[in-house]
N, CA, C and O atoms as CSV, one atom per row, in Angstrom:
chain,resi,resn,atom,element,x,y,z
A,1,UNK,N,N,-4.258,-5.245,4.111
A,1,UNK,CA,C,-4.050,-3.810,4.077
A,1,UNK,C,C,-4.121,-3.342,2.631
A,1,UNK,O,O,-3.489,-3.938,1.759
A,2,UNK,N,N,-4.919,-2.234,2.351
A,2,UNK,CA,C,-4.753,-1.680,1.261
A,2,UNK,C,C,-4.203,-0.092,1.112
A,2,UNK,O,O,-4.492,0.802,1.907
A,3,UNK,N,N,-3.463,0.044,0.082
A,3,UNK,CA,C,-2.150,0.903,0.457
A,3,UNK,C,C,-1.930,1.597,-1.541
A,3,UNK,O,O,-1.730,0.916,-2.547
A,4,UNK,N,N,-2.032,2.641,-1.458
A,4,UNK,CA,C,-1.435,3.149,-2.841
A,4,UNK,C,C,0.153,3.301,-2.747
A,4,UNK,O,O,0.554,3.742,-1.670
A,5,UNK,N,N,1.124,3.002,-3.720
A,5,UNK,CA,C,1.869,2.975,-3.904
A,5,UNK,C,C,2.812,3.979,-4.585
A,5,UNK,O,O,3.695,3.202,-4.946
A,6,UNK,N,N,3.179,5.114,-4.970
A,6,UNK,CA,C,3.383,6.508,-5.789
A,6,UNK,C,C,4.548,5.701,-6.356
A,6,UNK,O,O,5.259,4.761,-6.001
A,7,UNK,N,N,4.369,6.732,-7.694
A,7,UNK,CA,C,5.223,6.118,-8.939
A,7,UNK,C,C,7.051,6.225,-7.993
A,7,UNK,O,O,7.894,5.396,-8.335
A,8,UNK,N,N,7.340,7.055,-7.124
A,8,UNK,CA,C,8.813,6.987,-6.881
A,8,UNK,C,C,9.027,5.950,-6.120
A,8,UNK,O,O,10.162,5.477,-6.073
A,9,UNK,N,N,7.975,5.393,-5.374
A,9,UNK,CA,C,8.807,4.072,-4.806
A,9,UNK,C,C,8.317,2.796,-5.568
A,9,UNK,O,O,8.758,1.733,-5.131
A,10,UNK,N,N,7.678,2.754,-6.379
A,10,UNK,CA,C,7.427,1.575,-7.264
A,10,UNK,C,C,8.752,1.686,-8.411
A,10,UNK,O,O,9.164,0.608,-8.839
A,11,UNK,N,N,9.428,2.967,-8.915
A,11,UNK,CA,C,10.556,3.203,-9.719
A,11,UNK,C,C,11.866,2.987,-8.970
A,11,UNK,O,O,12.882,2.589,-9.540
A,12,UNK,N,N,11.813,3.204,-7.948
A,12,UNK,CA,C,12.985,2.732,-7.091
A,12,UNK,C,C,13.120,1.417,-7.084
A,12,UNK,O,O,14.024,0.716,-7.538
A,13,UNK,N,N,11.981,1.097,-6.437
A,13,UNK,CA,C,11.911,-0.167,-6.008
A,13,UNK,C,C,12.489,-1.886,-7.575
A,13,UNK,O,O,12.880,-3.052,-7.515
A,14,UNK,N,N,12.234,-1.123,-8.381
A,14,UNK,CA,C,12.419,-1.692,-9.476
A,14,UNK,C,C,14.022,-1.395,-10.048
A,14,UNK,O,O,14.590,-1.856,-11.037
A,15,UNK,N,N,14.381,-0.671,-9.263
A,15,UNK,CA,C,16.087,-0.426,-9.696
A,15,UNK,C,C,16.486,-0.992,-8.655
A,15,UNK,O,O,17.089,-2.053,-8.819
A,16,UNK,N,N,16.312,-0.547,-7.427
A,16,UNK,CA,C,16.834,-1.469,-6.068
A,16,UNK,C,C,16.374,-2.496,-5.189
A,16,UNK,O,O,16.317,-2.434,-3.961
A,17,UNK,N,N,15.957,-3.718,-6.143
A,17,UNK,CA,C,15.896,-4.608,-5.611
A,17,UNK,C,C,15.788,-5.049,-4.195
A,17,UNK,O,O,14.787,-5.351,-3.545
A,18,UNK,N,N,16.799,-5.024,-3.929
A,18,UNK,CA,C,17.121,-4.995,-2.700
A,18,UNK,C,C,17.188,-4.373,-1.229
A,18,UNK,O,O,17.306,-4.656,-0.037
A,19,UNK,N,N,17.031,-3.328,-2.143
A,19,UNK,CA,C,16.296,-2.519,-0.577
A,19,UNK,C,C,15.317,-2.018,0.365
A,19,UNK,O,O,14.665,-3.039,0.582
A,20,UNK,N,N,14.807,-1.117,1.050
A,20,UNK,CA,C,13.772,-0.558,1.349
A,20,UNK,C,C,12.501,-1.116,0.571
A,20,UNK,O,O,11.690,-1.978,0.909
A,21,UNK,N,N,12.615,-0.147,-0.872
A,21,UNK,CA,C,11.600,-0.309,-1.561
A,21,UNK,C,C,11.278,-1.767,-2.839
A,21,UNK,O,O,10.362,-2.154,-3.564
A,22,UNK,N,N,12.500,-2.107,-2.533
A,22,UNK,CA,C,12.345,-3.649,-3.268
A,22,UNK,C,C,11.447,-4.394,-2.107
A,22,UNK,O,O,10.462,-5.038,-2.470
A,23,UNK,N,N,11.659,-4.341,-1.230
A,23,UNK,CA,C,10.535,-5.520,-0.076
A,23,UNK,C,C,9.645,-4.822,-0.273
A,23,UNK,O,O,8.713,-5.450,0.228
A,24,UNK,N,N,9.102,-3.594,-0.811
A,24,UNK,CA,C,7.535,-2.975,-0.981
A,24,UNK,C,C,7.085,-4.162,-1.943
A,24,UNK,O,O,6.128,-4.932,-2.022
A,25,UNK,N,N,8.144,-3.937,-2.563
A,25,UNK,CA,C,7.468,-5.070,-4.457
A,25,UNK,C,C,7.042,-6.592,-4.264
A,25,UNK,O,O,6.179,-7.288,-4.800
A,26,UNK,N,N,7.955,-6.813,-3.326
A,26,UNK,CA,C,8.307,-8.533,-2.484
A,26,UNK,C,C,6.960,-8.440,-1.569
A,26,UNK,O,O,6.241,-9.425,-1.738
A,27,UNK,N,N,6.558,-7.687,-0.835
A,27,UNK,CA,C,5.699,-7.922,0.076
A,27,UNK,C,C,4.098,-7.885,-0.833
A,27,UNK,O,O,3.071,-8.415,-0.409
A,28,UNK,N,N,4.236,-7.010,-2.355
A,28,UNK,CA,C,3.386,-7.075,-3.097
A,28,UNK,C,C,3.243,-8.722,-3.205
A,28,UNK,O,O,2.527,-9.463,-2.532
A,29,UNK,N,N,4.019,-8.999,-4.107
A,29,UNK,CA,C,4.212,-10.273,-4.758
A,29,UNK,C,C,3.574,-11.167,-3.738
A,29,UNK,O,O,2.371,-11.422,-3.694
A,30,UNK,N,N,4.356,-11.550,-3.044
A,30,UNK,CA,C,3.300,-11.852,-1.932
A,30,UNK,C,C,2.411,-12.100,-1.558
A,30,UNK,O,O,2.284,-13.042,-0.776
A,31,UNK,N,N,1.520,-11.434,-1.921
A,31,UNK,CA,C,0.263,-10.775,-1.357
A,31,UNK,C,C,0.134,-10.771,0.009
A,31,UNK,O,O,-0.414,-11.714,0.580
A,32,UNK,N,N,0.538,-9.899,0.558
A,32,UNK,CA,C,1.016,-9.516,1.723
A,32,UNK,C,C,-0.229,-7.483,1.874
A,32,UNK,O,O,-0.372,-6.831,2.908
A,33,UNK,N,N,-0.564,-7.283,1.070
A,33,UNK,CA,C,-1.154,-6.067,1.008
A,33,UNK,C,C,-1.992,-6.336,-0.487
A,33,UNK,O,O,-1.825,-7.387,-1.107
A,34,UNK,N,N,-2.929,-5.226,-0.987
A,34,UNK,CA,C,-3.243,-5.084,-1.776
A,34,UNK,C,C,-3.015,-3.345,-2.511
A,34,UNK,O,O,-3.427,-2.269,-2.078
A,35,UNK,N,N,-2.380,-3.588,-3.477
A,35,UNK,CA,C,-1.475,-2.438,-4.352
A,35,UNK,C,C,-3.482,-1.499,-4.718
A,35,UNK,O,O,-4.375,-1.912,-5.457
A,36,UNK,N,N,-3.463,-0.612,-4.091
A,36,UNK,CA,C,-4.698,0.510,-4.603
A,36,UNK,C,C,-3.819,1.237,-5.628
A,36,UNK,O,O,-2.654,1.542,-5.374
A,37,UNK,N,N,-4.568,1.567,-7.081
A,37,UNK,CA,C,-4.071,2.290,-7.983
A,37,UNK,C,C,-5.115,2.415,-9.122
A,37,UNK,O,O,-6.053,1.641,-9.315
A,38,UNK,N,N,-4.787,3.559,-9.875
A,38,UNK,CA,C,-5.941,4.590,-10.937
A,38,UNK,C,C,-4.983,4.067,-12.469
A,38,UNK,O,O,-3.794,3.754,-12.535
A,39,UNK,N,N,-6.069,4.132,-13.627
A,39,UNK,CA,C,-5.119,4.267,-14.787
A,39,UNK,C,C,-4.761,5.357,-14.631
A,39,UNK,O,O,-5.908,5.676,-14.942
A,40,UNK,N,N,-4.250,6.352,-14.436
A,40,UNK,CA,C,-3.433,7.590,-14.049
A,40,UNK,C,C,-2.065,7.270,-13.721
A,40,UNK,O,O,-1.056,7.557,-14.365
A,41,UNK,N,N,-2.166,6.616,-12.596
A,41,UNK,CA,C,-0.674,6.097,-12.070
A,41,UNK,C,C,-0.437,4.891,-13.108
A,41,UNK,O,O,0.740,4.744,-13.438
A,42,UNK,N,N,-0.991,4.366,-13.445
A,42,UNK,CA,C,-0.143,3.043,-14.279
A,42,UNK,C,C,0.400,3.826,-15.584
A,42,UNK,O,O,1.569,3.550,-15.856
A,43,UNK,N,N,-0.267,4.802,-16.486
A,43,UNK,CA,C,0.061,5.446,-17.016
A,43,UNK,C,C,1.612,6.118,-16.723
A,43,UNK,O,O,2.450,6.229,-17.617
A,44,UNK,N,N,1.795,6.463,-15.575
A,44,UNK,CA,C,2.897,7.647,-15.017
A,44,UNK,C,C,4.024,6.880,-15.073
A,44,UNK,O,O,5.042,7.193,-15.690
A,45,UNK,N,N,3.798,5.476,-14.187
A,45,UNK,CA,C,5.080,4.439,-14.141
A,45,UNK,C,C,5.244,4.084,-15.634
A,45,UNK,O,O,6.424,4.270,-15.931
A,46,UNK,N,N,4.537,3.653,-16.681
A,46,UNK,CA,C,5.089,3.121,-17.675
A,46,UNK,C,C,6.040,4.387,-18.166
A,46,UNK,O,O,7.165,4.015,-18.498
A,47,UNK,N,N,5.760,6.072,-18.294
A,47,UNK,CA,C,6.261,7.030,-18.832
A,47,UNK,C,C,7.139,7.382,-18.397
A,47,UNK,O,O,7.621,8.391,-18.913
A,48,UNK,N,N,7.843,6.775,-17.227
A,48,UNK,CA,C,9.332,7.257,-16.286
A,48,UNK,C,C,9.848,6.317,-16.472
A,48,UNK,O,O,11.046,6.597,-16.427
A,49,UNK,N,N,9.648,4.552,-16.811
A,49,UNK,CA,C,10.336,3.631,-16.602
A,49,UNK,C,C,10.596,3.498,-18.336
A,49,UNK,O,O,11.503,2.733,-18.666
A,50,UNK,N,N,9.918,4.134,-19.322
A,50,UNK,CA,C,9.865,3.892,-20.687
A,50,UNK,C,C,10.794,4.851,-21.274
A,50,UNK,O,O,11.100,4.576,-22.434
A,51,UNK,N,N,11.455,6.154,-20.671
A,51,UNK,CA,C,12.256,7.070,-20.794
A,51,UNK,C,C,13.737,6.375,-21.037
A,51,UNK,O,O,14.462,5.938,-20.144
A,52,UNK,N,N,14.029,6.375,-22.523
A,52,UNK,CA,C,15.249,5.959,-23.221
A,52,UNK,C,C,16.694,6.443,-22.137
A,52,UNK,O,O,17.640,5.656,-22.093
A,53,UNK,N,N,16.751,7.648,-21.378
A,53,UNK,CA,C,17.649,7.554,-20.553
A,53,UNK,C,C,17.985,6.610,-19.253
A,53,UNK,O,O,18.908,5.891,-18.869
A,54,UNK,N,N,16.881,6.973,-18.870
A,54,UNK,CA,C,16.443,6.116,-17.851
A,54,UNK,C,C,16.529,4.588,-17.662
A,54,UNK,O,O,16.894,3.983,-16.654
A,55,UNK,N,N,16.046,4.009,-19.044
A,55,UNK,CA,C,16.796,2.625,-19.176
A,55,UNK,C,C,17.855,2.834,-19.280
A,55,UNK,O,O,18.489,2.338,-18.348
A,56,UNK,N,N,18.366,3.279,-19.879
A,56,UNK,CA,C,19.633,3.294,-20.361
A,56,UNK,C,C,20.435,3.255,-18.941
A,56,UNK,O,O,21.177,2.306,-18.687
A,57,UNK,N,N,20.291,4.092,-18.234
A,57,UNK,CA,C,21.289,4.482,-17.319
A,57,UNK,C,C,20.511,2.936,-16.069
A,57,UNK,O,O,20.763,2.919,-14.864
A,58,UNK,N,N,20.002,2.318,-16.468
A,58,UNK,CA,C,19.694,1.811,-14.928
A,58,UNK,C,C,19.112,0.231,-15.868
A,58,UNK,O,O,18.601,-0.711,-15.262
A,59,UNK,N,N,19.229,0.232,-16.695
A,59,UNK,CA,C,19.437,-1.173,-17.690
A,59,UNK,C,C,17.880,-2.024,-17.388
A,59,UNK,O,O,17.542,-3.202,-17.272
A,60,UNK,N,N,17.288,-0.870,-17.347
A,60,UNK,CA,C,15.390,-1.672,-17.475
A,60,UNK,C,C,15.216,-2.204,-18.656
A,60,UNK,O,O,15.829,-1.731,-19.612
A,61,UNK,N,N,14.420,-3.197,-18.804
A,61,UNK,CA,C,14.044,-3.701,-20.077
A,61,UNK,C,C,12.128,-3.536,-20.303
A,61,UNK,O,O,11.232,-3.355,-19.478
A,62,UNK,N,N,12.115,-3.731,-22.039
A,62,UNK,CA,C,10.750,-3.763,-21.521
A,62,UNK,C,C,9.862,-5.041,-20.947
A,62,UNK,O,O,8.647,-4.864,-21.023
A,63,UNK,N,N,10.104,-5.741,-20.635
A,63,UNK,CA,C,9.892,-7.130,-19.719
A,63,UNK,C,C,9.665,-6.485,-18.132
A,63,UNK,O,O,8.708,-6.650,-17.375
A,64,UNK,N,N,11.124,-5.558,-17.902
A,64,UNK,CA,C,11.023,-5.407,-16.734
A,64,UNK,C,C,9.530,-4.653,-16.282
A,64,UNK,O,O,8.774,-5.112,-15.426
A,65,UNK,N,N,9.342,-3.644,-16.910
A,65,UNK,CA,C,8.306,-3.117,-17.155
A,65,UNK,C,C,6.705,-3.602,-17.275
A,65,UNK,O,O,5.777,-2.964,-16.777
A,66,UNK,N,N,6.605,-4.423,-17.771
A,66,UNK,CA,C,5.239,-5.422,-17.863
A,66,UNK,C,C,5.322,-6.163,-17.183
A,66,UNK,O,O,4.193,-6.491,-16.816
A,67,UNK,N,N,6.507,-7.035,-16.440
A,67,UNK,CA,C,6.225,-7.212,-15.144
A,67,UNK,C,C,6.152,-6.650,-14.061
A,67,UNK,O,O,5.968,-7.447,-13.140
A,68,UNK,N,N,6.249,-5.080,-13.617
A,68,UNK,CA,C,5.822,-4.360,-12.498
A,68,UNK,C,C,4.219,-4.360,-12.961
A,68,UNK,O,O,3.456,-4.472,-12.001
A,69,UNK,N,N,3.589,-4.255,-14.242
A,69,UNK,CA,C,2.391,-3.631,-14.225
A,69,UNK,C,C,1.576,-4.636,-14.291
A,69,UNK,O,O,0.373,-4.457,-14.102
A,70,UNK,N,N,2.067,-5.817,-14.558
A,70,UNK,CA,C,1.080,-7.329,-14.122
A,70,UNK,C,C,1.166,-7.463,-13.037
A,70,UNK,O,O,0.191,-8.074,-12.600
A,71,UNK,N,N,1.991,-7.153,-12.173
A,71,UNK,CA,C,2.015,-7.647,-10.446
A,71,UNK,C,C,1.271,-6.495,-10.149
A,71,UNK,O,O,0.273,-7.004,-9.639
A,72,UNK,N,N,1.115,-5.454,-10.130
A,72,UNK,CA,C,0.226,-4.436,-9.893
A,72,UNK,C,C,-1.372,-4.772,-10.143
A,72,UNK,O,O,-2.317,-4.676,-9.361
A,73,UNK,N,N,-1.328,-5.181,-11.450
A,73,UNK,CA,C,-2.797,-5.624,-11.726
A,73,UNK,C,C,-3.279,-7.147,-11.281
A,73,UNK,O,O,-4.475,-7.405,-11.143
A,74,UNK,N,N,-2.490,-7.894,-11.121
A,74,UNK,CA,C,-2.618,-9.515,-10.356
A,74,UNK,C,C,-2.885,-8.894,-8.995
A,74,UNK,O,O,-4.044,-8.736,-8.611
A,75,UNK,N,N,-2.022,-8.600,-8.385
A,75,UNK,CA,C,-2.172,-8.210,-6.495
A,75,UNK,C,C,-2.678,-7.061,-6.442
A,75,UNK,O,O,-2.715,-6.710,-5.263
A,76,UNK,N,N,-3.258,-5.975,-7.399
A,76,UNK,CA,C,-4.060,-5.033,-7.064
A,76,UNK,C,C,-5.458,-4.930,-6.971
A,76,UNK,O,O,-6.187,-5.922,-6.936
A,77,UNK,N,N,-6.062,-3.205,-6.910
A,77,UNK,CA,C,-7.297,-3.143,-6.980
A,77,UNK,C,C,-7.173,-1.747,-7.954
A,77,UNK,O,O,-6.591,-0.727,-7.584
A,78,UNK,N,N,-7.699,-1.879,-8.993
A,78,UNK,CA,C,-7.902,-0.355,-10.116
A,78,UNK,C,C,-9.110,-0.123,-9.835
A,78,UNK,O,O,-10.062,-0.903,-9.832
A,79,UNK,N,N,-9.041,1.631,-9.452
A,79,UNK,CA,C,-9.937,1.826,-8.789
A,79,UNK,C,C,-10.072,3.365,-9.858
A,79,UNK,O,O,-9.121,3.664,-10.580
A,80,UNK,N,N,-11.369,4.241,-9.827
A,80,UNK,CA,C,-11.494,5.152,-10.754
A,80,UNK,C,C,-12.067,6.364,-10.000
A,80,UNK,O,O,-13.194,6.319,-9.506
A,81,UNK,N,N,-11.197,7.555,-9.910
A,81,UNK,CA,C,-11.361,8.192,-8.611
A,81,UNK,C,C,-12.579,9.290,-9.182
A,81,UNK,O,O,-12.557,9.770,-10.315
A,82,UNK,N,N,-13.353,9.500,-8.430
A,82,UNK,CA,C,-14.622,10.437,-8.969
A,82,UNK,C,C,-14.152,11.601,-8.165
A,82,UNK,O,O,-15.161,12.269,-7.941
A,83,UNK,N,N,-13.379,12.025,-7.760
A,83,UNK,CA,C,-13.201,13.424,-6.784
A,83,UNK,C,C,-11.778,13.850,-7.415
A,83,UNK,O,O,-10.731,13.238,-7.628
A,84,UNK,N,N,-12.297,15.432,-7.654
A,84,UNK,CA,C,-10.907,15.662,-7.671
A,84,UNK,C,C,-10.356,16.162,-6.878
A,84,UNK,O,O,-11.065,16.405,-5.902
A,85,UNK,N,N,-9.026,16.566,-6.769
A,85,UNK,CA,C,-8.546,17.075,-5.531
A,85,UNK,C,C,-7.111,17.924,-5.516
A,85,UNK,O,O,-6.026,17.413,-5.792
A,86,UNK,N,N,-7.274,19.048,-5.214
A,86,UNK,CA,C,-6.014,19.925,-5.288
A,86,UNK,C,C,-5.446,20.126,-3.976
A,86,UNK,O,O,-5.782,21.101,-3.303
A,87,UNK,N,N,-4.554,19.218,-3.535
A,87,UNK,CA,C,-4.206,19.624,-1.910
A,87,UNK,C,C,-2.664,19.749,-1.984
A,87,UNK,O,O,-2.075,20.573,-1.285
A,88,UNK,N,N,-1.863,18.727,-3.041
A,88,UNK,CA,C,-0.675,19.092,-2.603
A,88,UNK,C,C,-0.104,20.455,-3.656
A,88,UNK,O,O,-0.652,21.172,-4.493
A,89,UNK,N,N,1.631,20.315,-2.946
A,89,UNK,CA,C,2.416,21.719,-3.813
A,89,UNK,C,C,2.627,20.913,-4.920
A,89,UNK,O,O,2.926,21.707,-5.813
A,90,UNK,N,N,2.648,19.454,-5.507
A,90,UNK,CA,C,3.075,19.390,-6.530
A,90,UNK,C,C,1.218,18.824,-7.140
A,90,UNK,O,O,0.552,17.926,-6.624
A,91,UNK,N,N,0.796,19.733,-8.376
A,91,UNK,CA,C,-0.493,18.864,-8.569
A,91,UNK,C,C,-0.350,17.381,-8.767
A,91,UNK,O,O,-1.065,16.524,-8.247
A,92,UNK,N,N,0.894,17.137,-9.770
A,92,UNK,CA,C,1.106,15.857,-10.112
A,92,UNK,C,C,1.137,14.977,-9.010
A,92,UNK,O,O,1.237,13.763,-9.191
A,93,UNK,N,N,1.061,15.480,-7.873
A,93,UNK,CA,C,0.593,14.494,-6.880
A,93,UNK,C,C,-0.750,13.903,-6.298
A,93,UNK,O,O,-0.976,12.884,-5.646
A,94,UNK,N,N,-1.447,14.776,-6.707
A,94,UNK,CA,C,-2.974,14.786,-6.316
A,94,UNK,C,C,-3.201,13.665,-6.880
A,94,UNK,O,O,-4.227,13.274,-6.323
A,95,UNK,N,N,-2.840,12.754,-7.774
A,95,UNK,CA,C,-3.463,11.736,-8.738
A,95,UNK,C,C,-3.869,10.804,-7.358
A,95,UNK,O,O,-5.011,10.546,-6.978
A,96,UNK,N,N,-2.274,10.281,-6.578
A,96,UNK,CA,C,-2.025,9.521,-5.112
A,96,UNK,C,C,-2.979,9.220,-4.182
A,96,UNK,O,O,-3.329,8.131,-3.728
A,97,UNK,N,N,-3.545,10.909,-3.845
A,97,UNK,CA,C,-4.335,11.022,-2.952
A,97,UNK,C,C,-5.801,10.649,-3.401
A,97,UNK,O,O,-6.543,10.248,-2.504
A,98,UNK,N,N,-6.256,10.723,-4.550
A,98,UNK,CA,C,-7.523,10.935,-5.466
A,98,UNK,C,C,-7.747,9.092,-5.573
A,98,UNK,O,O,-8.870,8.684,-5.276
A,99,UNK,N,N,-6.971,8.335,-5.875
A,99,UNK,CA,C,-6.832,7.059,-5.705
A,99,UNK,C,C,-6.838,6.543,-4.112
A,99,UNK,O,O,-7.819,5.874,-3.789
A,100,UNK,N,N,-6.054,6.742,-3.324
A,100,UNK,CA,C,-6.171,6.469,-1.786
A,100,UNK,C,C,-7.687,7.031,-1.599
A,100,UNK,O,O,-8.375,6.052,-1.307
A,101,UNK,N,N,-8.241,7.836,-1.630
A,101,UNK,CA,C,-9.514,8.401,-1.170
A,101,UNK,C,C,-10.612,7.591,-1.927
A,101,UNK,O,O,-11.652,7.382,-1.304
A,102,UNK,N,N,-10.497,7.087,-3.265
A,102,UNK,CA,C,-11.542,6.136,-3.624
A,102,UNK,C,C,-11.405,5.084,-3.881
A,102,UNK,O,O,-12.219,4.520,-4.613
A,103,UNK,N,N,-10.027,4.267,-3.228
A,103,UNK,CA,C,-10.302,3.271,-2.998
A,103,UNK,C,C,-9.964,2.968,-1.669
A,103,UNK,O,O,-9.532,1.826,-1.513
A,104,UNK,N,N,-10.060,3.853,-0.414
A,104,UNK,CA,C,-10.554,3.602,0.904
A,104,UNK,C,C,-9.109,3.269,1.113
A,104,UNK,O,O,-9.143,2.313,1.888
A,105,UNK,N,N,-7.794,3.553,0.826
A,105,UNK,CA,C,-6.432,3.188,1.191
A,105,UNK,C,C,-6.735,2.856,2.595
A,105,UNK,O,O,-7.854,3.221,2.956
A,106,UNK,N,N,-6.054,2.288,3.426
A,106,UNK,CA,C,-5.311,1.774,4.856
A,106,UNK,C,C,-3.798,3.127,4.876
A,106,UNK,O,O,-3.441,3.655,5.929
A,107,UNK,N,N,-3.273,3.377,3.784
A,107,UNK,CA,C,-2.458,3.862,3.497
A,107,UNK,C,C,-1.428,4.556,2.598
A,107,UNK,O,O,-0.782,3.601,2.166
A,108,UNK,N,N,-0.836,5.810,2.002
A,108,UNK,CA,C,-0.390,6.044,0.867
A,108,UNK,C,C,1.217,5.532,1.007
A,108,UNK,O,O,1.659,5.977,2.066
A,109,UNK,N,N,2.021,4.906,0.432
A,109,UNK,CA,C,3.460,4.964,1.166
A,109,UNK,C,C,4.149,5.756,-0.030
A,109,UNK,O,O,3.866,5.532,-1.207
A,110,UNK,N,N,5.112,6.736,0.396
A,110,UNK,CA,C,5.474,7.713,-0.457
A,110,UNK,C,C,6.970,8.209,0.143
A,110,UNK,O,O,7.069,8.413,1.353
A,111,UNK,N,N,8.204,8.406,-0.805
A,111,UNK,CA,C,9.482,9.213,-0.014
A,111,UNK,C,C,9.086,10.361,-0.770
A,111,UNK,O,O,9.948,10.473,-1.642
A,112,UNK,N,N,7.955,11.584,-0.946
A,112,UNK,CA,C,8.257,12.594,-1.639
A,112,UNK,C,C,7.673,13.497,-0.552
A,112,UNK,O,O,6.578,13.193,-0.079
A,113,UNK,N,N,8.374,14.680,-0.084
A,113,UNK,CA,C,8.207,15.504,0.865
A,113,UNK,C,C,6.614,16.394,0.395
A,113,UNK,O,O,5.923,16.835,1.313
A,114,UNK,N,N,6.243,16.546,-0.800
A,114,UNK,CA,C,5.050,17.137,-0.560
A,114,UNK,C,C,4.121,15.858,-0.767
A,114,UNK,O,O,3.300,16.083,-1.656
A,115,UNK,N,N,4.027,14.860,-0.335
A,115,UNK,CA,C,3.229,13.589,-0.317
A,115,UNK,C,C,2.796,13.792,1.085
A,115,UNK,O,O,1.675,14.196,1.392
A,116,UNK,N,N,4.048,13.395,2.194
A,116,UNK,CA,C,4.447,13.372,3.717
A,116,UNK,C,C,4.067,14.607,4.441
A,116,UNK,O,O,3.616,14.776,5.574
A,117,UNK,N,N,4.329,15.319,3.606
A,117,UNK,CA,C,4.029,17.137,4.846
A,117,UNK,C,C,1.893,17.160,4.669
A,117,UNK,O,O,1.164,18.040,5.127
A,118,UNK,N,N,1.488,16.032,3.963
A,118,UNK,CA,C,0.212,16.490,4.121
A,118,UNK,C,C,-0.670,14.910,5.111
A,118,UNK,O,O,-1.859,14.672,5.322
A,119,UNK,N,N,0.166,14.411,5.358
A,119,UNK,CA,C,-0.209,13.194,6.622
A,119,UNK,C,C,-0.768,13.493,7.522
A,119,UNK,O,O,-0.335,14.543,7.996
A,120,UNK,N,N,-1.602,13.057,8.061
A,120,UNK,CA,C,-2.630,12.302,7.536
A,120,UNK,C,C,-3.717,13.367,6.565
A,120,UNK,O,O,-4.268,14.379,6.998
A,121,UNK,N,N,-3.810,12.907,5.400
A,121,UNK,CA,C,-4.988,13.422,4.330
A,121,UNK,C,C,-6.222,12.696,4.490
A,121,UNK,O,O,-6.328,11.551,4.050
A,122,UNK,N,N,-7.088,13.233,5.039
A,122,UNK,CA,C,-8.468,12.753,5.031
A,122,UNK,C,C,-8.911,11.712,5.986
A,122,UNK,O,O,-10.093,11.396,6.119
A,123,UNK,N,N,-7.706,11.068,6.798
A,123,UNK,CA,C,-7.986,10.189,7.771
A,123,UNK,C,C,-6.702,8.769,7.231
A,123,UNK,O,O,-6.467,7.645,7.675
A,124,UNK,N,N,-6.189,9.517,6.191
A,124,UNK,CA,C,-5.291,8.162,5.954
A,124,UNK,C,C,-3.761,8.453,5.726
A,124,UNK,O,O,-3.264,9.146,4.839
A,125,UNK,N,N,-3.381,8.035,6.334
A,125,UNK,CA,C,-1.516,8.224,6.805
A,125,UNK,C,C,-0.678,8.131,5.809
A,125,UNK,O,O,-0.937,7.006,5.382
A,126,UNK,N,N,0.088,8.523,5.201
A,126,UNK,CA,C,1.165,8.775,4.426
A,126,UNK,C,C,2.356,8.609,4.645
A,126,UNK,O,O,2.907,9.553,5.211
A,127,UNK,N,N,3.191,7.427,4.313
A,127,UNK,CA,C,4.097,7.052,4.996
A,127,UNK,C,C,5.414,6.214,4.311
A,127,UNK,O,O,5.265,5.371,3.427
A,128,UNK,N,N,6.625,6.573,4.838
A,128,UNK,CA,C,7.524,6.100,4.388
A,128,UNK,C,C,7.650,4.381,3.684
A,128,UNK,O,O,6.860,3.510,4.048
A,129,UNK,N,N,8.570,4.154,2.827
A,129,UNK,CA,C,8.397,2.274,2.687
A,129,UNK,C,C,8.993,1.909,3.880
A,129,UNK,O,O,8.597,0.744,3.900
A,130,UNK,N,N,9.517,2.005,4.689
A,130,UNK,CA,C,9.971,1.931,5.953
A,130,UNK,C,C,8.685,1.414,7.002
A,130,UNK,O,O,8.472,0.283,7.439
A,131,UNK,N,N,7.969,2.612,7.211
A,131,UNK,CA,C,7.159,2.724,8.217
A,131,UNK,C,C,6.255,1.470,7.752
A,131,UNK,O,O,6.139,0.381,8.314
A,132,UNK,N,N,5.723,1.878,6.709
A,132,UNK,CA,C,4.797,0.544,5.941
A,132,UNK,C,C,5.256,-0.608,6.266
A,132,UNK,O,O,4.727,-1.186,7.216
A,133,UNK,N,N,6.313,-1.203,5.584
A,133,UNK,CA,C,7.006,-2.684,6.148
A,133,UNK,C,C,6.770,-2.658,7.397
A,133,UNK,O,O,6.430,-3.761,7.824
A,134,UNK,N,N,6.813,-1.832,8.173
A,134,UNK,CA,C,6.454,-2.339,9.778
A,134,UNK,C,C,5.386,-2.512,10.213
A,134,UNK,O,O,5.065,-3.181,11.195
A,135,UNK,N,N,4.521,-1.706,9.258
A,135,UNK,CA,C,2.873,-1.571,9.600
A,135,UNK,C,C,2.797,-3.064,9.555
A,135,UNK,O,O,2.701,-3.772,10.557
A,136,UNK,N,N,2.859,-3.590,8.034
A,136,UNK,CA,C,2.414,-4.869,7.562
A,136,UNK,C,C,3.104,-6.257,8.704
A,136,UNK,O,O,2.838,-7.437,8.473
């Protein structure tokens, strides 16, 4: 299965281990799926997880960090989206969809309500880390 991943559950998933979105990361590791993603998004995760509060408050290191973006690039596919696309309310989301659409996603998995209210986009489902783990 190939599946884009949006920066909030790859940032979760990296604080909570253990939950929901930690088995997204585990099922990465794995190779259990293949992680679809743009330098756009690798860009986005390093700039939310590199935010001096943000470590601070949730005790990331930069290790932690270069290892989300080597398992991304080991079990992924970087893909370079030639379309652009204005569909959701937040633009900063369009990056998601622009990546799922050129690299042929199976699936986007996303907890952000203007991700989900536009399911299915183009023929490809948008879906909780929940729903996903079950897909897989």
């Amino acid at each position: 299965m190939r599946a884009v991943i949006d920066t909030g559950v790859l940032v979760s998933a990296l604080i909570r281990r253990h939950g929901t979105t930690g088995e997204v990361l585990r099922a990465l590791r794995d190779g259990r799926f293949t992680a679809v993603y743009s330098a756009e998004m690798l860009v986005e995760v390093i700039d939310v997880l590199s935010r001096s509060s943000f470590r601070t408050k949730y005790h990331v290191e930069p290790e932690d960090i270069t290892a989300l973006i080597n398992l991304l690039r080991l079990r992924g596919e970087a893909v370079t989206p030639h379309r652009k696309i204005a569909a959701c309310r937040d633009p900063k989301d369009d990056q998601f969809l622009e990546a799922a659409v050129a690299g042929k996603a199976d699936c986007l998995v996303s907890g952000d309500a203007d991700l989900l209210a536009l399911t299915p986009f183009e023929n490809i489902p948008i879906v909780r880390p929940a729903e996903f783990l079950a897909r897989l």
